[in-house]
PDB file of N, CA, C and O in Angstrom:
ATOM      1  N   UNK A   1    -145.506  -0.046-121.134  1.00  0.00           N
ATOM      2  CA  UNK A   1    -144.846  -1.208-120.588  1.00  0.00           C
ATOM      3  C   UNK A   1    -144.553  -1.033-119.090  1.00  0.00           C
ATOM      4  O   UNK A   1    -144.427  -1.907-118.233  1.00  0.00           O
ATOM      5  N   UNK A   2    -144.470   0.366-118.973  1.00  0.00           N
ATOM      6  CA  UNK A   2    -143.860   0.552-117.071  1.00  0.00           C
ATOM      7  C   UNK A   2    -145.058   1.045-116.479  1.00  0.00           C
ATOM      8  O   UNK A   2    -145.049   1.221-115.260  1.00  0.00           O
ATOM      9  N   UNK A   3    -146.207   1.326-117.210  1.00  0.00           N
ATOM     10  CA  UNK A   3    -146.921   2.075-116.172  1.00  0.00           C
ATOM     11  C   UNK A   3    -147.578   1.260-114.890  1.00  0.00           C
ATOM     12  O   UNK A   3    -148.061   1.930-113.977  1.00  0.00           O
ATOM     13  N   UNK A   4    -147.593   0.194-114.838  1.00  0.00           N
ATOM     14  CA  UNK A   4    -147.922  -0.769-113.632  1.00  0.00           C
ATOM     15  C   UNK A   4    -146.438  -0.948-112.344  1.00  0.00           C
ATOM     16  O   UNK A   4    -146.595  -1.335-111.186  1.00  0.00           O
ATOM     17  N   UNK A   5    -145.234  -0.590-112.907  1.00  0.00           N
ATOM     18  CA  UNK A   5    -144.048  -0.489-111.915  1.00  0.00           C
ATOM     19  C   UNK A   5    -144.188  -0.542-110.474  1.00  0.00           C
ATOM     20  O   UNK A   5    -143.943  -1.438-109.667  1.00  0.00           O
ATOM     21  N   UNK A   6    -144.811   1.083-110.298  1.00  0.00           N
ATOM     22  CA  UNK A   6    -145.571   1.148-109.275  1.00  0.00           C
ATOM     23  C   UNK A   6    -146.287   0.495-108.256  1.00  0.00           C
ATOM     24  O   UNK A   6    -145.616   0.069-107.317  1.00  0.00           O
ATOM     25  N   UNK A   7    -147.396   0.339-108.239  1.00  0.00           N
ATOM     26  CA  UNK A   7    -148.341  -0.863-108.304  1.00  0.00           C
ATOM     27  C   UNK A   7    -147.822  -1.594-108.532  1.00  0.00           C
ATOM     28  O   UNK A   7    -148.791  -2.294-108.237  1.00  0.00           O
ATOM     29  N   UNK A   8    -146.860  -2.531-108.928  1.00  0.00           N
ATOM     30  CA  UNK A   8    -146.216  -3.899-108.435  1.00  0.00           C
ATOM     31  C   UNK A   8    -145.206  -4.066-107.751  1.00  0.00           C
ATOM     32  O   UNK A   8    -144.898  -5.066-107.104  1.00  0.00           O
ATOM     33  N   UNK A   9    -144.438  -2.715-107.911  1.00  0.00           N
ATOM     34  CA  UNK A   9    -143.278  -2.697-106.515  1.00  0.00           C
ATOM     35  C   UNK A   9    -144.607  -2.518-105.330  1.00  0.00           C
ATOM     36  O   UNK A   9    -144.887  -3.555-104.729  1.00  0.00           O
ATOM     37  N   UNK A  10    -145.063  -1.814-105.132  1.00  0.00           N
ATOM     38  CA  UNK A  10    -146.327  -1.455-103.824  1.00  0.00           C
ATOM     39  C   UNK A  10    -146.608  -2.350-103.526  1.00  0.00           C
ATOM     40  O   UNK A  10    -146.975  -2.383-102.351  1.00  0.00           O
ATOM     41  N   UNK A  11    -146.649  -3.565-104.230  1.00  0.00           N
ATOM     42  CA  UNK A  11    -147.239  -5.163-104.305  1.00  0.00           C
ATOM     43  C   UNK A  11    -146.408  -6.449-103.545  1.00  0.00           C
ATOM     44  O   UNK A  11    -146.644  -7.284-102.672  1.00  0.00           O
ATOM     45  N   UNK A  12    -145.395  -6.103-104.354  1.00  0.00           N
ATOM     46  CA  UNK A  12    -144.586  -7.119-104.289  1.00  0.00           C
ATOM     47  C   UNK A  12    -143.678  -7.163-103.138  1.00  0.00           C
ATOM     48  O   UNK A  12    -143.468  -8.220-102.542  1.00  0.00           O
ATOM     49  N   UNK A  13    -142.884  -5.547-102.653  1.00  0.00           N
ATOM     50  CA  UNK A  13    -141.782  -5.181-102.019  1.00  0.00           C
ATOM     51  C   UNK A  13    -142.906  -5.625-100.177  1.00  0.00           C
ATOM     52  O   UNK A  13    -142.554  -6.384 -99.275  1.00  0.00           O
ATOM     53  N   UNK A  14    -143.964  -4.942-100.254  1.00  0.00           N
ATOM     54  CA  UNK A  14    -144.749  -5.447 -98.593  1.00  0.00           C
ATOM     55  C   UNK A  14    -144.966  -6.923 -98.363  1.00  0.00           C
ATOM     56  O   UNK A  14    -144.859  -7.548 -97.308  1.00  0.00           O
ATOM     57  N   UNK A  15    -145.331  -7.397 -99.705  1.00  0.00           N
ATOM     58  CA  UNK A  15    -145.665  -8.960-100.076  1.00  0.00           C
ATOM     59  C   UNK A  15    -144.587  -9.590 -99.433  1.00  0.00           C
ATOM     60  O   UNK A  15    -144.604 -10.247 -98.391  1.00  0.00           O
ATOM     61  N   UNK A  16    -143.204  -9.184-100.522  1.00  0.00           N
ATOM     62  CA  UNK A  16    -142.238 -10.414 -99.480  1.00  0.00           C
ATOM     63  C   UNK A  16    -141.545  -9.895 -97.861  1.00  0.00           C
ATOM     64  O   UNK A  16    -141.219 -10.709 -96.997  1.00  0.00           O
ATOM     65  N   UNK A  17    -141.434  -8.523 -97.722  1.00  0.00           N
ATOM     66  CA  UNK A  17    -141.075  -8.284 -96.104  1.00  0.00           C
ATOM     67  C   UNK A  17    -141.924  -9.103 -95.468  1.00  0.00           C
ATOM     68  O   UNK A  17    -141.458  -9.786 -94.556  1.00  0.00           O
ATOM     69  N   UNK A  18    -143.320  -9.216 -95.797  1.00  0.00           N
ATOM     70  CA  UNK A  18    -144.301 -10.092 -94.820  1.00  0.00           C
ATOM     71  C   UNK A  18    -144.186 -11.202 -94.481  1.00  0.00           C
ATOM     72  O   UNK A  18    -144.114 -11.631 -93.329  1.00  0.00           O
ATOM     73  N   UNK A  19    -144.148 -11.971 -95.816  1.00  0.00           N
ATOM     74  CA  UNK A  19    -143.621 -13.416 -95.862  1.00  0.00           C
ATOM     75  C   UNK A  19    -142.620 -13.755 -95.157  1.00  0.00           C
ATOM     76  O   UNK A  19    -142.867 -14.607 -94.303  1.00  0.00           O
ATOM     77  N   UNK A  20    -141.092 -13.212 -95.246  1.00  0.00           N
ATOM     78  CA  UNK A  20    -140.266 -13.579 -94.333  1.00  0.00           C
ATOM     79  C   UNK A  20    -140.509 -13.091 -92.732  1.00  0.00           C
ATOM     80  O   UNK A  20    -140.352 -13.729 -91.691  1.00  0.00           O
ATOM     81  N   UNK A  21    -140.899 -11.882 -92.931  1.00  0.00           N
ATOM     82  CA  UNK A  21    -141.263 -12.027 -91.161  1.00  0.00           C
ATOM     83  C   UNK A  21    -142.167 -12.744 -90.360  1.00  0.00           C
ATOM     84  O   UNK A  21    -142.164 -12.920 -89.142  1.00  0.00           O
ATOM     85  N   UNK A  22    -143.185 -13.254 -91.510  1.00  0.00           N
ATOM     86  CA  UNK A  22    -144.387 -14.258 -90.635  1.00  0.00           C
ATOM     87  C   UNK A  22    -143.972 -15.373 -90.585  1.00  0.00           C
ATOM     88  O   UNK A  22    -144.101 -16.198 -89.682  1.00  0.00           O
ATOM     89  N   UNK A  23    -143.552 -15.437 -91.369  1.00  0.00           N
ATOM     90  CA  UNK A  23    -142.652 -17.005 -91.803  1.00  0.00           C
ATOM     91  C   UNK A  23    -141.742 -17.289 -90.635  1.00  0.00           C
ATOM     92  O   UNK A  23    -141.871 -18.404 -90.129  1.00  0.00           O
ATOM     93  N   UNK A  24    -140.632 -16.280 -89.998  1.00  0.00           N
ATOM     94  CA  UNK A  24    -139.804 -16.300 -89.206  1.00  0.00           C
ATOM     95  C   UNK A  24    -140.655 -16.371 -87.891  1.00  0.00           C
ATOM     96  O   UNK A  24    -140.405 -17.123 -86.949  1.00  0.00           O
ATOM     97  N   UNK A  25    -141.350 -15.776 -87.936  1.00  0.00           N
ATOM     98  CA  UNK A  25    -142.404 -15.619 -86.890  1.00  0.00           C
ATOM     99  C   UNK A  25    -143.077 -16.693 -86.211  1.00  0.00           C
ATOM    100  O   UNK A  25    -143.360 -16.697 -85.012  1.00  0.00           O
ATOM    101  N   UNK A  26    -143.338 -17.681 -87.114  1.00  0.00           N
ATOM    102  CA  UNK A  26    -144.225 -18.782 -86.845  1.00  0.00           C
ATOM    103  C   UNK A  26    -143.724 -19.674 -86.561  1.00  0.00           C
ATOM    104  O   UNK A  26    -144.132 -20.395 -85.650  1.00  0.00           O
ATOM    105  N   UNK A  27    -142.746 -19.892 -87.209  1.00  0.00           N
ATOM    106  CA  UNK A  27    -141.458 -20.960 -86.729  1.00  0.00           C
ATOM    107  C   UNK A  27    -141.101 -20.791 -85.835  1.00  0.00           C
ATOM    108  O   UNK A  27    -140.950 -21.873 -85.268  1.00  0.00           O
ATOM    109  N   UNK A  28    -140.654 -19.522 -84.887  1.00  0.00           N
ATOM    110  CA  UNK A  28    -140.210 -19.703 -83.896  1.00  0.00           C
ATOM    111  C   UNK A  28    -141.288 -19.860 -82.913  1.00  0.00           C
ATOM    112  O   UNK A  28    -140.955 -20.629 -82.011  1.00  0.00           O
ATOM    113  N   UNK A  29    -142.902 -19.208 -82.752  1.00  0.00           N
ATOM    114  CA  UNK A  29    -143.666 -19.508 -82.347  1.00  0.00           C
ATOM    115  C   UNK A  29    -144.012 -21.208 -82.087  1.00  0.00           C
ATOM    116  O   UNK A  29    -144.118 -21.661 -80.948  1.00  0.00           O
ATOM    117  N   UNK A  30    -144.156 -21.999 -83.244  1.00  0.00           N
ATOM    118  CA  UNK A  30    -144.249 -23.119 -83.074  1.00  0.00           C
ATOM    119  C   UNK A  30    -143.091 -24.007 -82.183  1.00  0.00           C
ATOM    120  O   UNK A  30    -143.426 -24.809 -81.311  1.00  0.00           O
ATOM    121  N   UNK A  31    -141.482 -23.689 -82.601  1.00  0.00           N
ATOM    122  CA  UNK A  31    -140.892 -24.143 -81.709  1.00  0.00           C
ATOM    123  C   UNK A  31    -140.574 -23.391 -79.911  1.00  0.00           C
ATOM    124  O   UNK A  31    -139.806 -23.878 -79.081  1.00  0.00           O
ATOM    125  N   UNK A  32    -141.239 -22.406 -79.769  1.00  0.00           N
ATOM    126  CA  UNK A  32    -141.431 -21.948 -78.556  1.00  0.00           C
ATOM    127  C   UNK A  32    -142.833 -22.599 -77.744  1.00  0.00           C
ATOM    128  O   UNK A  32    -142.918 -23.123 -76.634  1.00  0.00           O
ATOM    129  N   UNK A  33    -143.651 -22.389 -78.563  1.00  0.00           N
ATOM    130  CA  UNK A  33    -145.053 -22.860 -77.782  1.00  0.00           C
ATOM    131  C   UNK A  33    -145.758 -24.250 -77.786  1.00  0.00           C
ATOM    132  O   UNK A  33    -146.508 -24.664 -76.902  1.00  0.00           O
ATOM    133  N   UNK A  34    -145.400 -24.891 -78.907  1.00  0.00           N
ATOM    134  CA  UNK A  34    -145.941 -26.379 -79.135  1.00  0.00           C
ATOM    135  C   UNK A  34    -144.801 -27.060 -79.171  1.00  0.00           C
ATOM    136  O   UNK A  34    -144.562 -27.556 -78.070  1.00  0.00           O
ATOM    137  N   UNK A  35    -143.959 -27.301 -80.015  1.00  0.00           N
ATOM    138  CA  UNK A  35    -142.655 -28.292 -80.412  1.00  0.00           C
ATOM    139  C   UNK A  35    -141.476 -27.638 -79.326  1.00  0.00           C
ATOM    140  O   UNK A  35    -140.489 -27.085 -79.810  1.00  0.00           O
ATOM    141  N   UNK A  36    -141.629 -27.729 -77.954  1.00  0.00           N
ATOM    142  CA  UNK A  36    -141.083 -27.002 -76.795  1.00  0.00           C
ATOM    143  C   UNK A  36    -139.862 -27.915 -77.186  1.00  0.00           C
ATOM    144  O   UNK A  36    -139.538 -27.014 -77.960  1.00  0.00           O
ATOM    145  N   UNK A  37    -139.147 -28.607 -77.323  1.00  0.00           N
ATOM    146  CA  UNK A  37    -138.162 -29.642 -77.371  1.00  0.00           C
ATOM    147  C   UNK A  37    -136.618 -29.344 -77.869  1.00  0.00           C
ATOM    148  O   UNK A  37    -135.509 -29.734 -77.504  1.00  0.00           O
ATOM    149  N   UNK A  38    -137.114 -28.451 -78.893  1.00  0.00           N
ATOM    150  CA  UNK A  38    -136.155 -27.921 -79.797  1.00  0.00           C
ATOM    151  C   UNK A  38    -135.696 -28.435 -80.972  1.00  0.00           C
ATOM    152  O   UNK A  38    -135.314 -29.597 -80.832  1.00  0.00           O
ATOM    153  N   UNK A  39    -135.576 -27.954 -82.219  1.00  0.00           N
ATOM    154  CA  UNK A  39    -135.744 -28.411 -83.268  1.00  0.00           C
ATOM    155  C   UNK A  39    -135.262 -29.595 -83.639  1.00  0.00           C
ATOM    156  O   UNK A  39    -135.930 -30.451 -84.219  1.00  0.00           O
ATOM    157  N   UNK A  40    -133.706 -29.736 -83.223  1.00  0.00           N
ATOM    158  CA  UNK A  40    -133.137 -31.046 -83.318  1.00  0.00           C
ATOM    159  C   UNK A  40    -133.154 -31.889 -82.917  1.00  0.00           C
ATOM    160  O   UNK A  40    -132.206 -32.674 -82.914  1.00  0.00           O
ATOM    161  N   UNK A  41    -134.652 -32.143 -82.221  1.00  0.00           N
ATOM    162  CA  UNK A  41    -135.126 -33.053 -80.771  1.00  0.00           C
ATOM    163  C   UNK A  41    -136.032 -33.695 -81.772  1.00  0.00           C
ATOM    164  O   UNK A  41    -135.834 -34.910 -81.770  1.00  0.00           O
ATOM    165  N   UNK A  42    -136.972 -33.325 -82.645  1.00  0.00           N
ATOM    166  CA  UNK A  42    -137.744 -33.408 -84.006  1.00  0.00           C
ATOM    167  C   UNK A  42    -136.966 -34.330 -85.123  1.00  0.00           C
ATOM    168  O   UNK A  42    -135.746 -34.400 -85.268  1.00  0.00           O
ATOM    169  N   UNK A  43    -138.138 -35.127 -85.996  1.00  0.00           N
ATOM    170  CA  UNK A  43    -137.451 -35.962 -87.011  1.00  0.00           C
ATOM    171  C   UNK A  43    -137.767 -34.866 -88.009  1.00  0.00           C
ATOM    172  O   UNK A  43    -138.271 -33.765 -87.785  1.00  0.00           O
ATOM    173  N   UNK A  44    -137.337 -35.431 -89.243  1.00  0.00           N
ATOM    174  CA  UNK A  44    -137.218 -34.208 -90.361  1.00  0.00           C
ATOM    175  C   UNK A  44    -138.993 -33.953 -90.946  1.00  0.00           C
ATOM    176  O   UNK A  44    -139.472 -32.944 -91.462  1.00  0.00           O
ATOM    177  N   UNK A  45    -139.694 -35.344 -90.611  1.00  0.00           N
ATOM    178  CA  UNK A  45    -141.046 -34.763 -90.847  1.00  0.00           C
ATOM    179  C   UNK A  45    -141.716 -33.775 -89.837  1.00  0.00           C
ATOM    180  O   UNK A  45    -142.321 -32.769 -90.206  1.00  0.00           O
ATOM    181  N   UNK A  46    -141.605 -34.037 -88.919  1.00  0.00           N
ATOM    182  CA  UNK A  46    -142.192 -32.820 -87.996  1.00  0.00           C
ATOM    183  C   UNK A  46    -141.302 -31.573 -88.170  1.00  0.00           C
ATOM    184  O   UNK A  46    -141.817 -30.513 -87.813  1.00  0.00           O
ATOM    185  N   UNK A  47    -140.152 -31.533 -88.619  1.00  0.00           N
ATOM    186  CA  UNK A  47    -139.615 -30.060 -89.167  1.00  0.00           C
ATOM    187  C   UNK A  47    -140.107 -29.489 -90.394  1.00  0.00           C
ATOM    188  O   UNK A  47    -140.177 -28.271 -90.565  1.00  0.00           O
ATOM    189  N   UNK A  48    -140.497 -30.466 -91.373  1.00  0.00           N
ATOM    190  CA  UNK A  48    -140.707 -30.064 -92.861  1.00  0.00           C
ATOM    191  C   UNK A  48    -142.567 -29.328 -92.570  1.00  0.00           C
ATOM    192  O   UNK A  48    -143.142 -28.426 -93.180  1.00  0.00           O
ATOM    193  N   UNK A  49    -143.032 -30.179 -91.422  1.00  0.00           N
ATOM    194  CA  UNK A  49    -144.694 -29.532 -91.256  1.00  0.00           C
ATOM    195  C   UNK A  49    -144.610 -28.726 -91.019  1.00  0.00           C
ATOM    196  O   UNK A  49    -145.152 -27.811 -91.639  1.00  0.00           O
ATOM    197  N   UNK A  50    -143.647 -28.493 -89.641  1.00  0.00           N
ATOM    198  CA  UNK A  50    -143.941 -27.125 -89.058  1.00  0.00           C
ATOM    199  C   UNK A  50    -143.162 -25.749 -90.551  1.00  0.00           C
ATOM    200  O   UNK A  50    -143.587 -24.602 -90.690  1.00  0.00           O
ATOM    201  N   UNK A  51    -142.131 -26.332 -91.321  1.00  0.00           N
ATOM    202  CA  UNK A  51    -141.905 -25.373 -92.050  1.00  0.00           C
ATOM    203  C   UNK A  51    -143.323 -25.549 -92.920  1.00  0.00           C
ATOM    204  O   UNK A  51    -143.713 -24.453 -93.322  1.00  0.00           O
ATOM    205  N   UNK A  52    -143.866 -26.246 -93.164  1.00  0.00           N
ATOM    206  CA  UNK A  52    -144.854 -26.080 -94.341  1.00  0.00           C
ATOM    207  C   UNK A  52    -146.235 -25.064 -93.932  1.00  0.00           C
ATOM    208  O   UNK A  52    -146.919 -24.209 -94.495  1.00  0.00           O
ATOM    209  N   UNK A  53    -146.158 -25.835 -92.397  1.00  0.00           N
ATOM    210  CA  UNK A  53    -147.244 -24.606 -91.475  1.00  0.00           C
ATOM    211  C   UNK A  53    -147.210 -23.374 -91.948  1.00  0.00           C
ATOM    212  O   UNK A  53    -147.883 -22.755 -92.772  1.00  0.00           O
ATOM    213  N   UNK A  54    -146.234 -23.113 -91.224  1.00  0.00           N
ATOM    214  CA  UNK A  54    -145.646 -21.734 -91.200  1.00  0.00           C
ATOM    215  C   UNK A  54    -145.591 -20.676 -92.624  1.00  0.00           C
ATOM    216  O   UNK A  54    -145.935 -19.495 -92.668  1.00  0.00           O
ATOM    217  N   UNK A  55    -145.090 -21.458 -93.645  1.00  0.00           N
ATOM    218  CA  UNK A  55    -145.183 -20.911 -94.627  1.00  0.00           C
ATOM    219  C   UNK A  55    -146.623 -20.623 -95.254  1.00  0.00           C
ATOM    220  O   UNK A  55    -146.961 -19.560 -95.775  1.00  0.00           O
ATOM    221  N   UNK A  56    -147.229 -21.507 -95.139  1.00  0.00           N
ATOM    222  CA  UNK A  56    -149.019 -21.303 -95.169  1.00  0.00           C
ATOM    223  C   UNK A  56    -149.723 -20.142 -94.781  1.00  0.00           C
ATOM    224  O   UNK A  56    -150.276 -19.335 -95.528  1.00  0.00           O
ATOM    225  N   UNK A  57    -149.646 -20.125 -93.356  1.00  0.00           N
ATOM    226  CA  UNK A  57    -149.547 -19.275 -92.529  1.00  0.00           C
ATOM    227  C   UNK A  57    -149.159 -17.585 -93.501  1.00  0.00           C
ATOM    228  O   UNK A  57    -149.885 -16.670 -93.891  1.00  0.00           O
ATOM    229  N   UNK A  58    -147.866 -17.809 -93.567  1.00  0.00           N
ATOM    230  CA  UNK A  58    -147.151 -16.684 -93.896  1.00  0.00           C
ATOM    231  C   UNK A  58    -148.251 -16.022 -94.708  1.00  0.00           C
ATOM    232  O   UNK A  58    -148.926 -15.025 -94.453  1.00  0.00           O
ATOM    233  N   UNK A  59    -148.253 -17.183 -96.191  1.00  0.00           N
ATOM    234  CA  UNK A  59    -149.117 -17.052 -97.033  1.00  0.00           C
ATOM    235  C   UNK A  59    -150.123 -16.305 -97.122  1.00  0.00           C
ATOM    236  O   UNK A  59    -150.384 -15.435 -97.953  1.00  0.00           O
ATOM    237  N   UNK A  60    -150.870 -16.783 -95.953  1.00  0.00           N
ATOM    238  CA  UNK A  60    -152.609 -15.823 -95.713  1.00  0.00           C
ATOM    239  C   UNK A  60    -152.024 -14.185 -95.496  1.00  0.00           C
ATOM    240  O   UNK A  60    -152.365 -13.149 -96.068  1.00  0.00           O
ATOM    241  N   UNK A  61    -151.276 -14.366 -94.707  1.00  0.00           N
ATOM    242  CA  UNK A  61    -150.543 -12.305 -94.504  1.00  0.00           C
ATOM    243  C   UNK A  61    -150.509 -11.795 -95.559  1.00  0.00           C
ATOM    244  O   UNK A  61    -150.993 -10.749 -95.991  1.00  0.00           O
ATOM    245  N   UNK A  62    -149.768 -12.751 -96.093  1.00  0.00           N
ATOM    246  CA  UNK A  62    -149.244 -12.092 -97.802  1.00  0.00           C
ATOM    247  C   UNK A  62    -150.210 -11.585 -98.432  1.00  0.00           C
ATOM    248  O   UNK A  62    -150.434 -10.384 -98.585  1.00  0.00           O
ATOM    249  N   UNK A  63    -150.811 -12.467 -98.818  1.00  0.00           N
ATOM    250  CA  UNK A  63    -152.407 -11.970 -99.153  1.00  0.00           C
ATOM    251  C   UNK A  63    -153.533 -11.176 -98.783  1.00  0.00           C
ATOM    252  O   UNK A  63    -154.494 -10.926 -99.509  1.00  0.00           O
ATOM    253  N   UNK A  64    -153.398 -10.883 -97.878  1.00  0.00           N
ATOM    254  CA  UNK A  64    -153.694  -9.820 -96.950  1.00  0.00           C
ATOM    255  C   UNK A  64    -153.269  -8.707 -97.105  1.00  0.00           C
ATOM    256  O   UNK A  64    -154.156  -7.858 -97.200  1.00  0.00           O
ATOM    257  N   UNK A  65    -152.181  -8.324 -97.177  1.00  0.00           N
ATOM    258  CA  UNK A  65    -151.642  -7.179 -97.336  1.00  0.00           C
ATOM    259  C   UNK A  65    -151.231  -7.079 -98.578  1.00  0.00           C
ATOM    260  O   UNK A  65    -150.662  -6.005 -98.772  1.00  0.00           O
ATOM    261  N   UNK A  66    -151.271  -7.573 -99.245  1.00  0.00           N
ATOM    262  CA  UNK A  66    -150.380  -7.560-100.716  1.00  0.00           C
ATOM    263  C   UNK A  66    -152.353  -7.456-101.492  1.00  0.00           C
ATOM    264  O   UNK A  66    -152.307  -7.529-102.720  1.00  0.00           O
ATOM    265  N   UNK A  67    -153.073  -7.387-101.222  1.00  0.00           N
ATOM    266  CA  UNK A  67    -154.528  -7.437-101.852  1.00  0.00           C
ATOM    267  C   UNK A  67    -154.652  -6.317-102.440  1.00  0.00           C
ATOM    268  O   UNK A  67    -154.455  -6.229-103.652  1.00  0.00           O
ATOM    269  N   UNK A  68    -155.077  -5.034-101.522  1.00  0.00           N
ATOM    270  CA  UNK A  68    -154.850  -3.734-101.846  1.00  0.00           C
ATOM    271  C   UNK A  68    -154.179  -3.105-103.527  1.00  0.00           C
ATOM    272  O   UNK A  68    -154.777  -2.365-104.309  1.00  0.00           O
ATOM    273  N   UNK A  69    -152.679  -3.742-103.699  1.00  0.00           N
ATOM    274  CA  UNK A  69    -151.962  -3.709-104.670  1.00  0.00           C
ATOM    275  C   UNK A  69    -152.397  -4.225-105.317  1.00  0.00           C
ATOM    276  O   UNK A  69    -152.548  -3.657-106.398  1.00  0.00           O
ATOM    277  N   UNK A  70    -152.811  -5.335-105.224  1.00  0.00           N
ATOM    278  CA  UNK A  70    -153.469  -6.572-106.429  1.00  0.00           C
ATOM    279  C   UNK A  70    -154.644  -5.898-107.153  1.00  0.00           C
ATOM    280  O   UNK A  70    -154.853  -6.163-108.336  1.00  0.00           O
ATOM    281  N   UNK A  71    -155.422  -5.029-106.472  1.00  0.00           N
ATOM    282  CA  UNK A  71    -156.679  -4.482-107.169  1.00  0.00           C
ATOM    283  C   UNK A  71    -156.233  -3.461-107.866  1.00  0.00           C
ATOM    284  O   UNK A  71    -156.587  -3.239-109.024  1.00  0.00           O
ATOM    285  N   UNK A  72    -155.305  -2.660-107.124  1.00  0.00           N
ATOM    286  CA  UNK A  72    -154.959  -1.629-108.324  1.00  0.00           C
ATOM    287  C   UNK A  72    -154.081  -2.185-109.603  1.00  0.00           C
ATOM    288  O   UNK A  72    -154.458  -1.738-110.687  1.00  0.00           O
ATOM    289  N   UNK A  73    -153.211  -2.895-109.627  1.00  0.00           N
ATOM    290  CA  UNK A  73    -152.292  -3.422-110.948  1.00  0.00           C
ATOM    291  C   UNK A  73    -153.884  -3.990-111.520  1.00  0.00           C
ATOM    292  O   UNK A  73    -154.417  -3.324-112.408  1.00  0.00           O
ATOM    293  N   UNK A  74    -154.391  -4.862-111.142  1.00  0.00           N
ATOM    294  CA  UNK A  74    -155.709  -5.158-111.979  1.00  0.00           C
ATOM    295  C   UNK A  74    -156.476  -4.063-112.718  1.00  0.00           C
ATOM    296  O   UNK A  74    -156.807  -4.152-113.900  1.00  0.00           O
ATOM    297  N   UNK A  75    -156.768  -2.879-111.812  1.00  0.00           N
ATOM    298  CA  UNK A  75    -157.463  -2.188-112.737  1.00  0.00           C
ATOM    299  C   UNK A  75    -156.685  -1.256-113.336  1.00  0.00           C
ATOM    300  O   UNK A  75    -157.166  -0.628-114.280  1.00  0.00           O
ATOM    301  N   UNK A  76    -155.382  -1.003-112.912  1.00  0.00           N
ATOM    302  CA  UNK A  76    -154.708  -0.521-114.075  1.00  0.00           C
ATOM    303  C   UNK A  76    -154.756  -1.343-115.657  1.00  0.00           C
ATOM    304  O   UNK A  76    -155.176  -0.844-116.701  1.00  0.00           O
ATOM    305  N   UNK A  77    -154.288  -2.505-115.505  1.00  0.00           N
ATOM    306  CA  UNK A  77    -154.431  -2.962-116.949  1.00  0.00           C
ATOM    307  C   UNK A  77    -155.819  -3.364-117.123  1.00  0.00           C
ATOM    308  O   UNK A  77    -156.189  -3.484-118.291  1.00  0.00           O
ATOM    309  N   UNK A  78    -156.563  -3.569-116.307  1.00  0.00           N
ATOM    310  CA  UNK A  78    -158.266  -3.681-116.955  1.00  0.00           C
ATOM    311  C   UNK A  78    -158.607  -2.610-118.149  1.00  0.00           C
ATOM    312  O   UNK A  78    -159.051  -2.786-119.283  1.00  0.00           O
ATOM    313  N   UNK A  79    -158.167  -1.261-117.336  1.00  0.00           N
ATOM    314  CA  UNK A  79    -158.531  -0.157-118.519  1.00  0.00           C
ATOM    315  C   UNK A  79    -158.239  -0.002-119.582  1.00  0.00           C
ATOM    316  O   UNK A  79    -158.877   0.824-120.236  1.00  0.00           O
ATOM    317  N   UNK A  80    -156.973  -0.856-120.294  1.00  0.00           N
ATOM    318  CA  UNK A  80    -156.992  -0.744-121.580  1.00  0.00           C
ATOM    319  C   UNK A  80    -157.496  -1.757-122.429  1.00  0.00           C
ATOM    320  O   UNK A  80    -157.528  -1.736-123.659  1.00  0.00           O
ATOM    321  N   UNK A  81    -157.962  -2.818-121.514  1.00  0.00           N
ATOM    322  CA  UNK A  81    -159.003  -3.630-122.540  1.00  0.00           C
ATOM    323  C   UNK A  81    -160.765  -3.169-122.580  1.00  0.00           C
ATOM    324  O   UNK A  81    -161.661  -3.833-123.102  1.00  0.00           O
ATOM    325  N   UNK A  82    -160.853  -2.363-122.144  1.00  0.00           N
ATOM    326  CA  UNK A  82    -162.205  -1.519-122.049  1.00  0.00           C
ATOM    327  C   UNK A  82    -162.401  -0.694-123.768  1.00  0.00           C
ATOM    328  O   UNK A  82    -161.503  -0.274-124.497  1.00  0.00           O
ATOM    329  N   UNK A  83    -163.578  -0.689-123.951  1.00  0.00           N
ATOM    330  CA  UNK A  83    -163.980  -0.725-125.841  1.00  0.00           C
ATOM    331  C   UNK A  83    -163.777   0.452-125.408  1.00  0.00           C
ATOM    332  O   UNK A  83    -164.095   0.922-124.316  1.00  0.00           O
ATOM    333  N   UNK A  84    -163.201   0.975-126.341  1.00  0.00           N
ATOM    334  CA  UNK A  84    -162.566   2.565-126.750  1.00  0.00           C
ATOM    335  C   UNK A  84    -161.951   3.458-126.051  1.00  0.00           C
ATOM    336  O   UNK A  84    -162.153   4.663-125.903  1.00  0.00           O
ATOM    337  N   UNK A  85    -161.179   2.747-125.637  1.00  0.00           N
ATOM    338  CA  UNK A  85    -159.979   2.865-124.860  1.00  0.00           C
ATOM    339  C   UNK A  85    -158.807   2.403-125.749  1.00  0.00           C
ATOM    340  O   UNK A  85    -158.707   1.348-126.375  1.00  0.00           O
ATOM    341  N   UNK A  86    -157.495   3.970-125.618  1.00  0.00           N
ATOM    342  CA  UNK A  86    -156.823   3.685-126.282  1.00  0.00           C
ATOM    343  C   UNK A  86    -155.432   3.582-124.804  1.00  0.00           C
ATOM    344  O   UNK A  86    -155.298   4.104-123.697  1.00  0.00           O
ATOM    345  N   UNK A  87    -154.596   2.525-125.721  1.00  0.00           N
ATOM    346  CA  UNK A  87    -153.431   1.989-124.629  1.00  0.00           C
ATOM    347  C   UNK A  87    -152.810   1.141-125.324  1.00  0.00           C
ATOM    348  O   UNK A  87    -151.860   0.524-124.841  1.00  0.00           O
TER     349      UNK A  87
END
């Protein structure tokens, strides 16, 4: 039941540091470099894009770095559905 622990903390714990820092990242990028105005200068749809951007964004990192992990938890439990293999 635990032997994947590992491999999904390895996974999960880089996965979300990333997310919030790209995430934080992009947002302020966007309101520094394009949406120069400042946020409350913005209606709530051009805030909800740029959060939706951003989180997108984040997204691809995540995946990126969180991949690595993803192959190993995969072939950890791949191996016990392999014919004659006991698990």
């Amino acid at each position: 039941m635990y032997k994947g622990i590992g491999p999904l903390w390895g996974r999960q714990v880089p996965y979300t540091i990333v997310k919030f820092v790209a995430f934080e990242w992009f947002v302020q990028f966007f309101y520094d470099n394009v949406f120069t105005k400042g946020k409350e200068n913005y209606n709530k749809a051009t805030q909800l894009s740029i959060t939706f951007g951003s989180g997108y964004l984040a997204g691809i990192f995540c995946a990126i770095v969180s991949h690595p992990a993803d192959t190993m938890v995969s072939k950890l439990y791949s191996k016990g559905n392999e014919p004659g293999s006991v698990g």
